[in-house]
C-alpha positions in Angstrom: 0.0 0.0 0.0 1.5 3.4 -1.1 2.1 5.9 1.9 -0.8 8.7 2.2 0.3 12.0 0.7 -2.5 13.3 -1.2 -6.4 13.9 -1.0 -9.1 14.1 -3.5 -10.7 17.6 -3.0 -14.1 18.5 -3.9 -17.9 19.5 -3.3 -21.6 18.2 -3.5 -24.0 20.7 -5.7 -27.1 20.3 -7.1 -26.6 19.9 -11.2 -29.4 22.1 -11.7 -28.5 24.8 -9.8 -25.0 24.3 -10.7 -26.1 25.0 -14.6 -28.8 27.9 -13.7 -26.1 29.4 -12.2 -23.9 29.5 -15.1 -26.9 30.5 -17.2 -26.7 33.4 -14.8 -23.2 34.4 -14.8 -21.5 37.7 -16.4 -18.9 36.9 -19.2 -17.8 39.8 -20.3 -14.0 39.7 -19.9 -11.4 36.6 -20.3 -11.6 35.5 -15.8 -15.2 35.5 -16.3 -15.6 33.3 -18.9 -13.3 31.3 -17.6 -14.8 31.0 -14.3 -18.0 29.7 -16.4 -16.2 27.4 -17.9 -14.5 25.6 -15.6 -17.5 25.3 -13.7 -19.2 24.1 -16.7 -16.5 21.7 -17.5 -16.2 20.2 -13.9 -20.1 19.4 -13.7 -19.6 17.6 -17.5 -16.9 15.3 -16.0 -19.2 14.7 -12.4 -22.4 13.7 -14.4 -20.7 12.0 -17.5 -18.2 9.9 -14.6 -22.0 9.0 -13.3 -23.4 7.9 -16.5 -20.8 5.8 -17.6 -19.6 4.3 -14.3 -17.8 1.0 -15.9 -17.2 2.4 -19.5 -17.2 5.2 -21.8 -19.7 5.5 -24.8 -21.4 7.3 -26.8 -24.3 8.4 -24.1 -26.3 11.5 -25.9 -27.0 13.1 -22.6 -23.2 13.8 -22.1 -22.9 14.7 -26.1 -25.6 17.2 -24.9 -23.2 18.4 -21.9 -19.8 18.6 -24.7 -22.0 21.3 -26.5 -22.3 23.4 -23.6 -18.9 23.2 -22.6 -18.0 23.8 -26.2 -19.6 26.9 -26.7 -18.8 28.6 -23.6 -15.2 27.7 -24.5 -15.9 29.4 -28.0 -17.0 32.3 -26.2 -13.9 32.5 -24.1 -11.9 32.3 -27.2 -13.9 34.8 -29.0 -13.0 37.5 -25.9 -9.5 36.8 -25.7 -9.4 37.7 -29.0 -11.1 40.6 -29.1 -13.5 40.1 -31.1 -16.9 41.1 -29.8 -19.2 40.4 -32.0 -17.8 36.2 -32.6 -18.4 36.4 -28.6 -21.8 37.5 -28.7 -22.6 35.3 -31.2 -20.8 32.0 -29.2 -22.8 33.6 -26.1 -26.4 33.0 -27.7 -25.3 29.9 -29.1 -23.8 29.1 -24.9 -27.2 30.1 -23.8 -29.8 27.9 -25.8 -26.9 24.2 -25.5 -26.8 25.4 -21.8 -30.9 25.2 -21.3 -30.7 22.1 -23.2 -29.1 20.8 -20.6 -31.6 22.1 -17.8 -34.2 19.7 -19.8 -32.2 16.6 -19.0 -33.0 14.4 -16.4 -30.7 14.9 -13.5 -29.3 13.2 -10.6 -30.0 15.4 -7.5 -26.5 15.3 -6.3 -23.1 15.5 -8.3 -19.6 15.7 -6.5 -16.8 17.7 -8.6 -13.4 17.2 -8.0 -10.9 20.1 -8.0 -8.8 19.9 -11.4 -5.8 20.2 -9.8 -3.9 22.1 -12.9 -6.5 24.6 -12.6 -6.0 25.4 -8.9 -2.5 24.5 -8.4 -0.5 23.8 -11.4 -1.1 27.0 -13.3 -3.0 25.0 -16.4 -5.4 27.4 -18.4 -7.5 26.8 -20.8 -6.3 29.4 -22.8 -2.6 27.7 -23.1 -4.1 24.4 -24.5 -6.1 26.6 -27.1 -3.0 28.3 -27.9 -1.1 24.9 -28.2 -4.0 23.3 -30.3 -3.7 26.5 -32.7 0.0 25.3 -33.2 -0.7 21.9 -34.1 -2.7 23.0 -36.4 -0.7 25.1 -38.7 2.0 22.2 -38.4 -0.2 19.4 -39.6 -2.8 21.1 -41.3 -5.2 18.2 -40.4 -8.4 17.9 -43.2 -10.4 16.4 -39.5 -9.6 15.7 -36.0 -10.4 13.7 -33.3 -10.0 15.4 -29.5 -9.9 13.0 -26.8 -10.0 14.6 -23.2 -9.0 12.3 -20.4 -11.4 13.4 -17.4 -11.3 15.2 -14.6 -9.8 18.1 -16.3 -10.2 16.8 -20.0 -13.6 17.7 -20.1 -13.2 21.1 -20.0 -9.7 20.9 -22.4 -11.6 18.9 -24.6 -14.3 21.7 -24.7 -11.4 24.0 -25.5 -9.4 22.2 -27.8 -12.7 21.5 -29.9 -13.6 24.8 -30.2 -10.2 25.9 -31.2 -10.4 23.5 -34.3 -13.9 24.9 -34.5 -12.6 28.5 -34.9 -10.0 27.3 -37.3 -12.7 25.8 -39.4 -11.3 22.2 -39.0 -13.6 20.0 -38.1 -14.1 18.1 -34.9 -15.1 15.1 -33.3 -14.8 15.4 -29.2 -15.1 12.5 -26.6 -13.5 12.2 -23.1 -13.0 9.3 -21.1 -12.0 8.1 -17.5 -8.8 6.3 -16.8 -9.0 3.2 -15.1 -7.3 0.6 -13.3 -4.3 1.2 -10.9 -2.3 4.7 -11.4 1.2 3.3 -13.2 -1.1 0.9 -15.6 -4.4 2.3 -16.3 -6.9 1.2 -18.8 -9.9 2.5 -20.5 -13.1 0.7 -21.1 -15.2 1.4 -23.8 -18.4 0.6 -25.7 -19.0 -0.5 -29.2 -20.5 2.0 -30.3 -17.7 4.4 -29.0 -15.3 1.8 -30.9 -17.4 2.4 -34.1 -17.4 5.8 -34.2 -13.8 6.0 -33.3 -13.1 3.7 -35.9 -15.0 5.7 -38.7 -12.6 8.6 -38.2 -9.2 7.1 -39.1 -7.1 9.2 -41.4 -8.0 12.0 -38.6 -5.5 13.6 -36.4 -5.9 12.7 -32.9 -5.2 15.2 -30.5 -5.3 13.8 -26.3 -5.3 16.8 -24.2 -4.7 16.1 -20.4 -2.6 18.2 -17.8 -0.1 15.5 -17.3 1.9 13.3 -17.8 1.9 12.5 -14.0 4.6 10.6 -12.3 3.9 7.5 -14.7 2.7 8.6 -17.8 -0.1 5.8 -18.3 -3.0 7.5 -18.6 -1.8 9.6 -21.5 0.2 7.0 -23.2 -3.0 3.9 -22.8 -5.1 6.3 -24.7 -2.6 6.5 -27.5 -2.6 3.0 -27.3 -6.8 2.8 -27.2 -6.4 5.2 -30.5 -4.0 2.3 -32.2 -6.0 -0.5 -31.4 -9.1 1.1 -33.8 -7.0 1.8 -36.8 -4.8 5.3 -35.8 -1.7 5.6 -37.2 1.1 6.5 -33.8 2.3 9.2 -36.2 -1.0 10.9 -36.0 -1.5 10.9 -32.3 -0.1 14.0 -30.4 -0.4 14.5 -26.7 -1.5 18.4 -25.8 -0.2 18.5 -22.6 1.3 20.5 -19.9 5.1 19.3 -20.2 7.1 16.8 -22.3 9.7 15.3 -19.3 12.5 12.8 -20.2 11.0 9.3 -20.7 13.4 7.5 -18.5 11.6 9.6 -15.4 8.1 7.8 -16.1 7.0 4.9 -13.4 5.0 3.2 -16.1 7.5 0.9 -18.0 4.9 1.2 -21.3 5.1 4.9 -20.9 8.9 4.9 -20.6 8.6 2.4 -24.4 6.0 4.5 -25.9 6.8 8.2 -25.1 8.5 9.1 -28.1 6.3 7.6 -30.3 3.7 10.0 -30.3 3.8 13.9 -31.1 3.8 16.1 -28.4 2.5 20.2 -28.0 3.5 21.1 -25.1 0.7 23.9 -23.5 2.9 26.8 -22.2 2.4 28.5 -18.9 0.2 31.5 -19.4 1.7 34.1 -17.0 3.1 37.4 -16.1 6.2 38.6 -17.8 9.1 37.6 -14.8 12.3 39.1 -14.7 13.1 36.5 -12.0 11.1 32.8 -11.7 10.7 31.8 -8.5 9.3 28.7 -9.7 10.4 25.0 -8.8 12.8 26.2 -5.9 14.5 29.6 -7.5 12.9 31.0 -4.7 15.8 30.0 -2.2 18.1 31.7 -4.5 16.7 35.1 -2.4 16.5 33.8 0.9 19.9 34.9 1.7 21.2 31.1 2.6 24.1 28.9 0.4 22.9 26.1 -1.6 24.2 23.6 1.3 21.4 25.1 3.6 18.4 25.1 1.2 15.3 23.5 2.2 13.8 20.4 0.5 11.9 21.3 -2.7 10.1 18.8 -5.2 10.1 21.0 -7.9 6.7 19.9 -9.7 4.8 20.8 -6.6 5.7 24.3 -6.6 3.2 27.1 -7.1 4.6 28.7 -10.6 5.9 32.3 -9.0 7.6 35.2 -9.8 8.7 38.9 -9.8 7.3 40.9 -12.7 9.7 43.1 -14.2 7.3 45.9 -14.4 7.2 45.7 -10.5 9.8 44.8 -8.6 8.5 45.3 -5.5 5.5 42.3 -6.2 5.7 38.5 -5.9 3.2 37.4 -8.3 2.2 33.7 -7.0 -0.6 31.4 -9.3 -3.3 30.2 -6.5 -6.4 29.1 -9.1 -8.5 30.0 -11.5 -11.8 31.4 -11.3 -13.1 30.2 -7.4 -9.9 28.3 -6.3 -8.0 31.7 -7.2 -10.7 33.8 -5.4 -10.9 31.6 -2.2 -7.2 31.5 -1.9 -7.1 35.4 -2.2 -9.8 36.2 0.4 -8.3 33.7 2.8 -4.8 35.7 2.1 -6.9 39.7 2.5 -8.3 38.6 5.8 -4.8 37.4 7.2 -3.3 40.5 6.1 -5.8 42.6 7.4 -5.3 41.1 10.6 -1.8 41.5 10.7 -0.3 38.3 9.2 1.1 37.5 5.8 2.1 40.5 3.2 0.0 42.6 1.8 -1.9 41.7 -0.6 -2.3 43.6 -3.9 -4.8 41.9 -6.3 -5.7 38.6 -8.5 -5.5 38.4 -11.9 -5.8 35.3 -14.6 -4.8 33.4 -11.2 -1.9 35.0 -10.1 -2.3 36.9 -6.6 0.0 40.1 -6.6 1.2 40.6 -3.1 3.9 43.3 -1.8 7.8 41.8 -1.5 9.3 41.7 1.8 12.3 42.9 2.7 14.3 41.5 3.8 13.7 38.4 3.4 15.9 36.0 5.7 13.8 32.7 7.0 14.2 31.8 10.5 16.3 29.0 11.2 15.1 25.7 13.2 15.8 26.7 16.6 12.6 28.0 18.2 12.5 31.9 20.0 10.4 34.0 22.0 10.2 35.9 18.9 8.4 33.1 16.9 6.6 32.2 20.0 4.6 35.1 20.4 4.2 34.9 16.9 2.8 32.1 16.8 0.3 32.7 20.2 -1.2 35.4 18.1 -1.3 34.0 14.5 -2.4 30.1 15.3 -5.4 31.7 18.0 -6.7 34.0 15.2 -6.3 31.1 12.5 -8.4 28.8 14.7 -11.0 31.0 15.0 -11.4 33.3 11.4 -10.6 30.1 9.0 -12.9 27.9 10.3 -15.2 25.9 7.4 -18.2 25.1 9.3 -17.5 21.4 9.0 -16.3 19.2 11.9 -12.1 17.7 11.7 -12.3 13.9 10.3 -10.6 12.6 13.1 -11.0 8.9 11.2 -9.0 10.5 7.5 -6.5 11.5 10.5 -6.0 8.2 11.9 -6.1 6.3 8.9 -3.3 8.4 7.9 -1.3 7.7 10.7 -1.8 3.9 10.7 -1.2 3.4 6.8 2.1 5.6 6.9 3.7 4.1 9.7 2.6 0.5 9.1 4.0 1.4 5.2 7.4 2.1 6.9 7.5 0.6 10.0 5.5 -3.0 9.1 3.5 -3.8 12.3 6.3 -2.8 14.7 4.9 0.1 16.2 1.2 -0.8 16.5 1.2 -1.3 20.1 1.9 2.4 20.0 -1.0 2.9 17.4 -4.0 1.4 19.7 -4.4 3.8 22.5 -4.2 6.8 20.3 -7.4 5.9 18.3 -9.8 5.3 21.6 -8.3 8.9 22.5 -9.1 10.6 19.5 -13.0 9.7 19.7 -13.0 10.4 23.3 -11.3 13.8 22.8 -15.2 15.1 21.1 -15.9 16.8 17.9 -13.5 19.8 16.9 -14.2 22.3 14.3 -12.7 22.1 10.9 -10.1 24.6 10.0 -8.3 26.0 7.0 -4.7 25.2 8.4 -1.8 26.9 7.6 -0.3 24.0 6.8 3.3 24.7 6.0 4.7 25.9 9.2 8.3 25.4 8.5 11.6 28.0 9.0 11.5 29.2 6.0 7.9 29.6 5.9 8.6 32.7 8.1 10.7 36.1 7.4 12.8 37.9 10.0 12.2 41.7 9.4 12.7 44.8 11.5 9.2 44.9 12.2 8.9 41.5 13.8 8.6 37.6 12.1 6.4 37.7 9.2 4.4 34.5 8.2 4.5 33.7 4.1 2.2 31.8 2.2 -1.0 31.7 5.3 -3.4 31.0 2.2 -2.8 28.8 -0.5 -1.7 25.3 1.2 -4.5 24.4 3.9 -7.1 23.2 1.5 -5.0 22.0 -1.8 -4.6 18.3 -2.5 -1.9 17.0 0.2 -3.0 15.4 3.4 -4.7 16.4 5.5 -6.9 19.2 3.9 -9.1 21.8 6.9 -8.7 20.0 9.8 -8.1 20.6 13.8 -6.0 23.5 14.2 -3.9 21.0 16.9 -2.2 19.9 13.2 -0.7 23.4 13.2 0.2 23.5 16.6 1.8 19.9 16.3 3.4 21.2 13.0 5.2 24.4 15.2 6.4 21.8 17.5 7.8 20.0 15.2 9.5 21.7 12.7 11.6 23.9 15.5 13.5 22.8 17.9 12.3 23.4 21.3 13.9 22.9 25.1 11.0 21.0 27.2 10.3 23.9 29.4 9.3 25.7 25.8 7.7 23.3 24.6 5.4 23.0 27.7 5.0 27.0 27.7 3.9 27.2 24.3 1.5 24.5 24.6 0.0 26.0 27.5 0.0 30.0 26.1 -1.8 28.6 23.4 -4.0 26.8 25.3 -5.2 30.0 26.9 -5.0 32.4 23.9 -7.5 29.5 21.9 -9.9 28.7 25.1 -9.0 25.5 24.3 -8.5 22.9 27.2 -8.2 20.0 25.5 -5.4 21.1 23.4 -2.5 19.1 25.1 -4.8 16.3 25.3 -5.1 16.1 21.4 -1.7 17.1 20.5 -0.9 13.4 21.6 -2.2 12.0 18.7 -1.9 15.0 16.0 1.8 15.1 16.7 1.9 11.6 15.6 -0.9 12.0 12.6 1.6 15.3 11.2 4.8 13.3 11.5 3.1 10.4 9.6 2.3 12.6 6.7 5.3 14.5 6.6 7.0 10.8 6.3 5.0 10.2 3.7 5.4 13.0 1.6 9.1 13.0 2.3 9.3 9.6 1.2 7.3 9.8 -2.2 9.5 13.0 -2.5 12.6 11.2 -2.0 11.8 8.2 -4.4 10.9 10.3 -7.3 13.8 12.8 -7.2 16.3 10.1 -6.6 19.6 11.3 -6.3 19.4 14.7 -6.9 20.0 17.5 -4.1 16.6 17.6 -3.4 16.1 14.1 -3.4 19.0 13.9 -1.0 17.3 16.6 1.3 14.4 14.7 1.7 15.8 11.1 2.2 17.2 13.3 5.1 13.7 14.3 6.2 12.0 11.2 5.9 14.9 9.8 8.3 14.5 12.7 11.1 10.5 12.2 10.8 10.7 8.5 10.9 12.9 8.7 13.8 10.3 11.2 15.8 7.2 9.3 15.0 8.6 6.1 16.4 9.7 7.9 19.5 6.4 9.5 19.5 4.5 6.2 19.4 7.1 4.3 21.5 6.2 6.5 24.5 2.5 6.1 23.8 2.8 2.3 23.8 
């Protein structure tokens, strides 16, 4: 069993009033329609995931759906460009496939996942268009095929069609669902889908998806589905968000079959940096050597940077549309309230926020200074970020047991037993956007005091645990500073006090444990993918120190 490092995001609507609302929406500039249209896109993928729970086909209700998301995708196109009257024009079109939808019959419930590229990976819509357009003028296809691998291949799909569309090429759009386990998935498929795929040999066959991810099988098995009903490999192309070296793919297939395919790689749509801050450059202005850098995996970074028209801003990407806009309330409200930078504004999913200066991180040993800090931020955190929901103390402990029984085998689980009967008898505790990265260099030393960085963006993206007990950020102070046991006890108890929180101690005895577990995990998947690079090395050297803790931690539990 793989250690626990991510977690699936998402929310329940209602599909109808999910579509009314789109119905309702302004799209009068490029964010708007985007908004639209990843909303649009994600309720496609929910319902059409539904429909065709054990294999894809050729279902008319989701055709209905592709229309939609089709036309508000040429509409989105149409305003990027400029040109108003091909926008109105889309928008009417958008407006009577959109209440064709309304007259289907609907489930009452639909869950959508976040797309991840769209809220964290800096994947826009516009890019794939853009990279689509390119393909185009290369292979000057008479007809083409678009194959969109859901979540997010709905709504590229959508885009990628319509691009073809405005080119006058036309278009045949299908997504489907990869299957099976994540280094060897498969697609299932009806015969009807077979037929029609079949029919349009001699087409060109674009596959748009935001990967490849760590193993490349999702993109490469649908090249493969492609071959099997008569396409020619040298007239498949992947549209996707980078082209890595094969020899880095998990999937042995993918590692075989890379090459064979073309590949239009969707460039990142952003500001104009004079310095990328991306993938780690960040700790190139931190003030530290190379041989004191913190751990990094580059392809989990938010894609950042310092516009050279203001050098004073750190432009960071946080979302598109909604995941952009709850990011950058989250990260007004702490800086109205005295924590993180000021922010500036939001645009095409970049928050703007004010440089500090200057900006040396802490290091690991813990202060007064970053004590009172922290019995002002974590108290205020606790109480303004709170979701409504209650903490899933069971996602926490299965967490904790499936990370340490990954490394450990079933050496520790005398340690693991008493901690679950706590938990329940510790009572209910509200859900709360965390801070979630709580390390040294998470905080700035300035003349006006310790500044926190990034209080928005990583309590609610797609690594464990998600809003939770604020204890997790309390455990995570504890644990990523160094502490003598006298502070230790003093900070526990001044945040006891600060929060109104009497069971806090109480809890921290099994959230220390549950934070350590995930930082193993992530430290280990981190480790095994970058190898032997620095970064790899850095966290081979984390997993160790957090293996070591957690088994003290559960030793003295046992």
């Amino acid at each position: 069993m793989p250690m626990l490092v991510y977690r699936s995001a998402g929310r329940d609507v209602d599909p109808g009033l999910e579509i009314s609302r789109c119905l309702t929406m302004a799209a009068d500039d490029v964010d708007e329609a985007t908004t639209r249209l990843l909303g649009l896109g994600s309720l496609e993928a929910s319902l059409v995931d539904g429909w065709c729970r054990t294999r894809d086909g050729m279902d008319p209700r989701a055709t209905t759906f592709s229309v939609a998301s089709r036309w508000a995708a040429r509409v989105l196109l149409a305003l990027d460009a400029g040109d108003e009257p091909a926008a109105a024009a889309a928008e009417r079109h958008f407006r009577s496939a959109t209440s064709a939808c309304l007259r289907l019959t609907l489930p009452a419930h639909a869950h959508l996942r976040v797309p991840e590229g769209f809220a964290y990976y800096a994947v826009h819509p516009l890019a794939y268009a853009a990279a689509v357009a390119r393909c185009l003028a290369r292979e000057r296809p008479p007809r083409v095929v678009v194959v969109g691998l859901r979540t997010i291949g709905a709504t590229l799909a959508a885009v990628a069609a319509a691009r073809c569309e405005a080119e006058g090429v036309p278009v045949w759009s299908t997504t489907l669902r990869p299957r099976g386990h994540p280094f060897a998935r498969e697609y299932e498929v009806e015969q009807a889908w077979s037929a029609q795929v079949e029919a349009q040999r001699g087409a060109l066959c674009l596959i748009v998806d935001e990967g490849p991810g760590l193993s490349g099988s999702s993109l490469v098995s649908a090249a493969a589905l492609l071959e099997r009903h008569g396409h020619l490999p040298s007239r498949i192309v992947f549209v996707c968000s980078h082209d890595p070296d094969p020899s880095v793919l998990k999937a042995a297939d993918a590692r075989e079959r890379w090459r064979r395919y073309g590949r239009e790689v969707a460039l990142i749509r952003s500001p104009d940096f004079a310095q990328d801050w991306s993938a780690g450059h960040w700790r190139e202005h931190i003030g530290l050597p190379p041989s004191a850098w913190p751990a990094v995996h580059p392809q989990h970074e938010r894609h950042k940077g310092v516009p050279g028209t203001h050098p004073d801003q750190l432009h960071k990407f946080v979302g598109l549309g909604p995941y952009g806009l709850a990011v950058r309330r989250r990260a007004e409200r702490a800086a109205e309230a005295g924590f993180g930078v000021p922010i500036l504004g939001h645009h095409d999913g970049y928050l703007q926020m004010r440089r500090v200066s200057p900006t040396l991180p802490l290091d690991r040993r813990g202060s007064e200074a970053l004590a009172g800090a922290l019995t002002t931020y974590l108290p205020w955190r606790a109480s303004a970020m709170q979701t409504g929901a209650r903490a899933d103390v069971d996602a926490a402990l299965a967490l904790l047991e499936g990370n340490t029984r990954e490394h450990f085998g079933s050496r520790l689980d005398a340690g693991l037993l008493p901690l679950e009967g706590l938990a329940h008898r510790a009572g209910a505790q509200p859900a709360v956007v965390l801070d979630g990265h709580l390390a040294p260099w998470e905080w700035l030393q300035t003349p006006q005091g310790v500044v926190k960085v990034d209080t928005a963006e990583h309590g609610d993206d797609h690594f464990q645990p998600g809003p939770h007990d604020i204890a997790w950020d309390v455990a995570a102070a504890l644990e990523e500073f160094t502490w003598t046991t006298p502070e230790r006890t003093s900070l526990v108890e001044r945040l006891t006090r600060a929060m109104r929180d009497p069971g806090l101690a109480t809890r921290l005895r099994y959230m220390q444990p549950c934070y350590l577990a995930a930082r193993l995990g992530y430290s280990t998947l981190a480790a095994e993918t970058l190898g032997d690079t620095p970064d790899g090395l850095r966290f081979g050297r984390l997993r160790n120190r957090y293996a070591h803790r957690l088994s003290e931690a559960l030793t003295i539990t046992s």
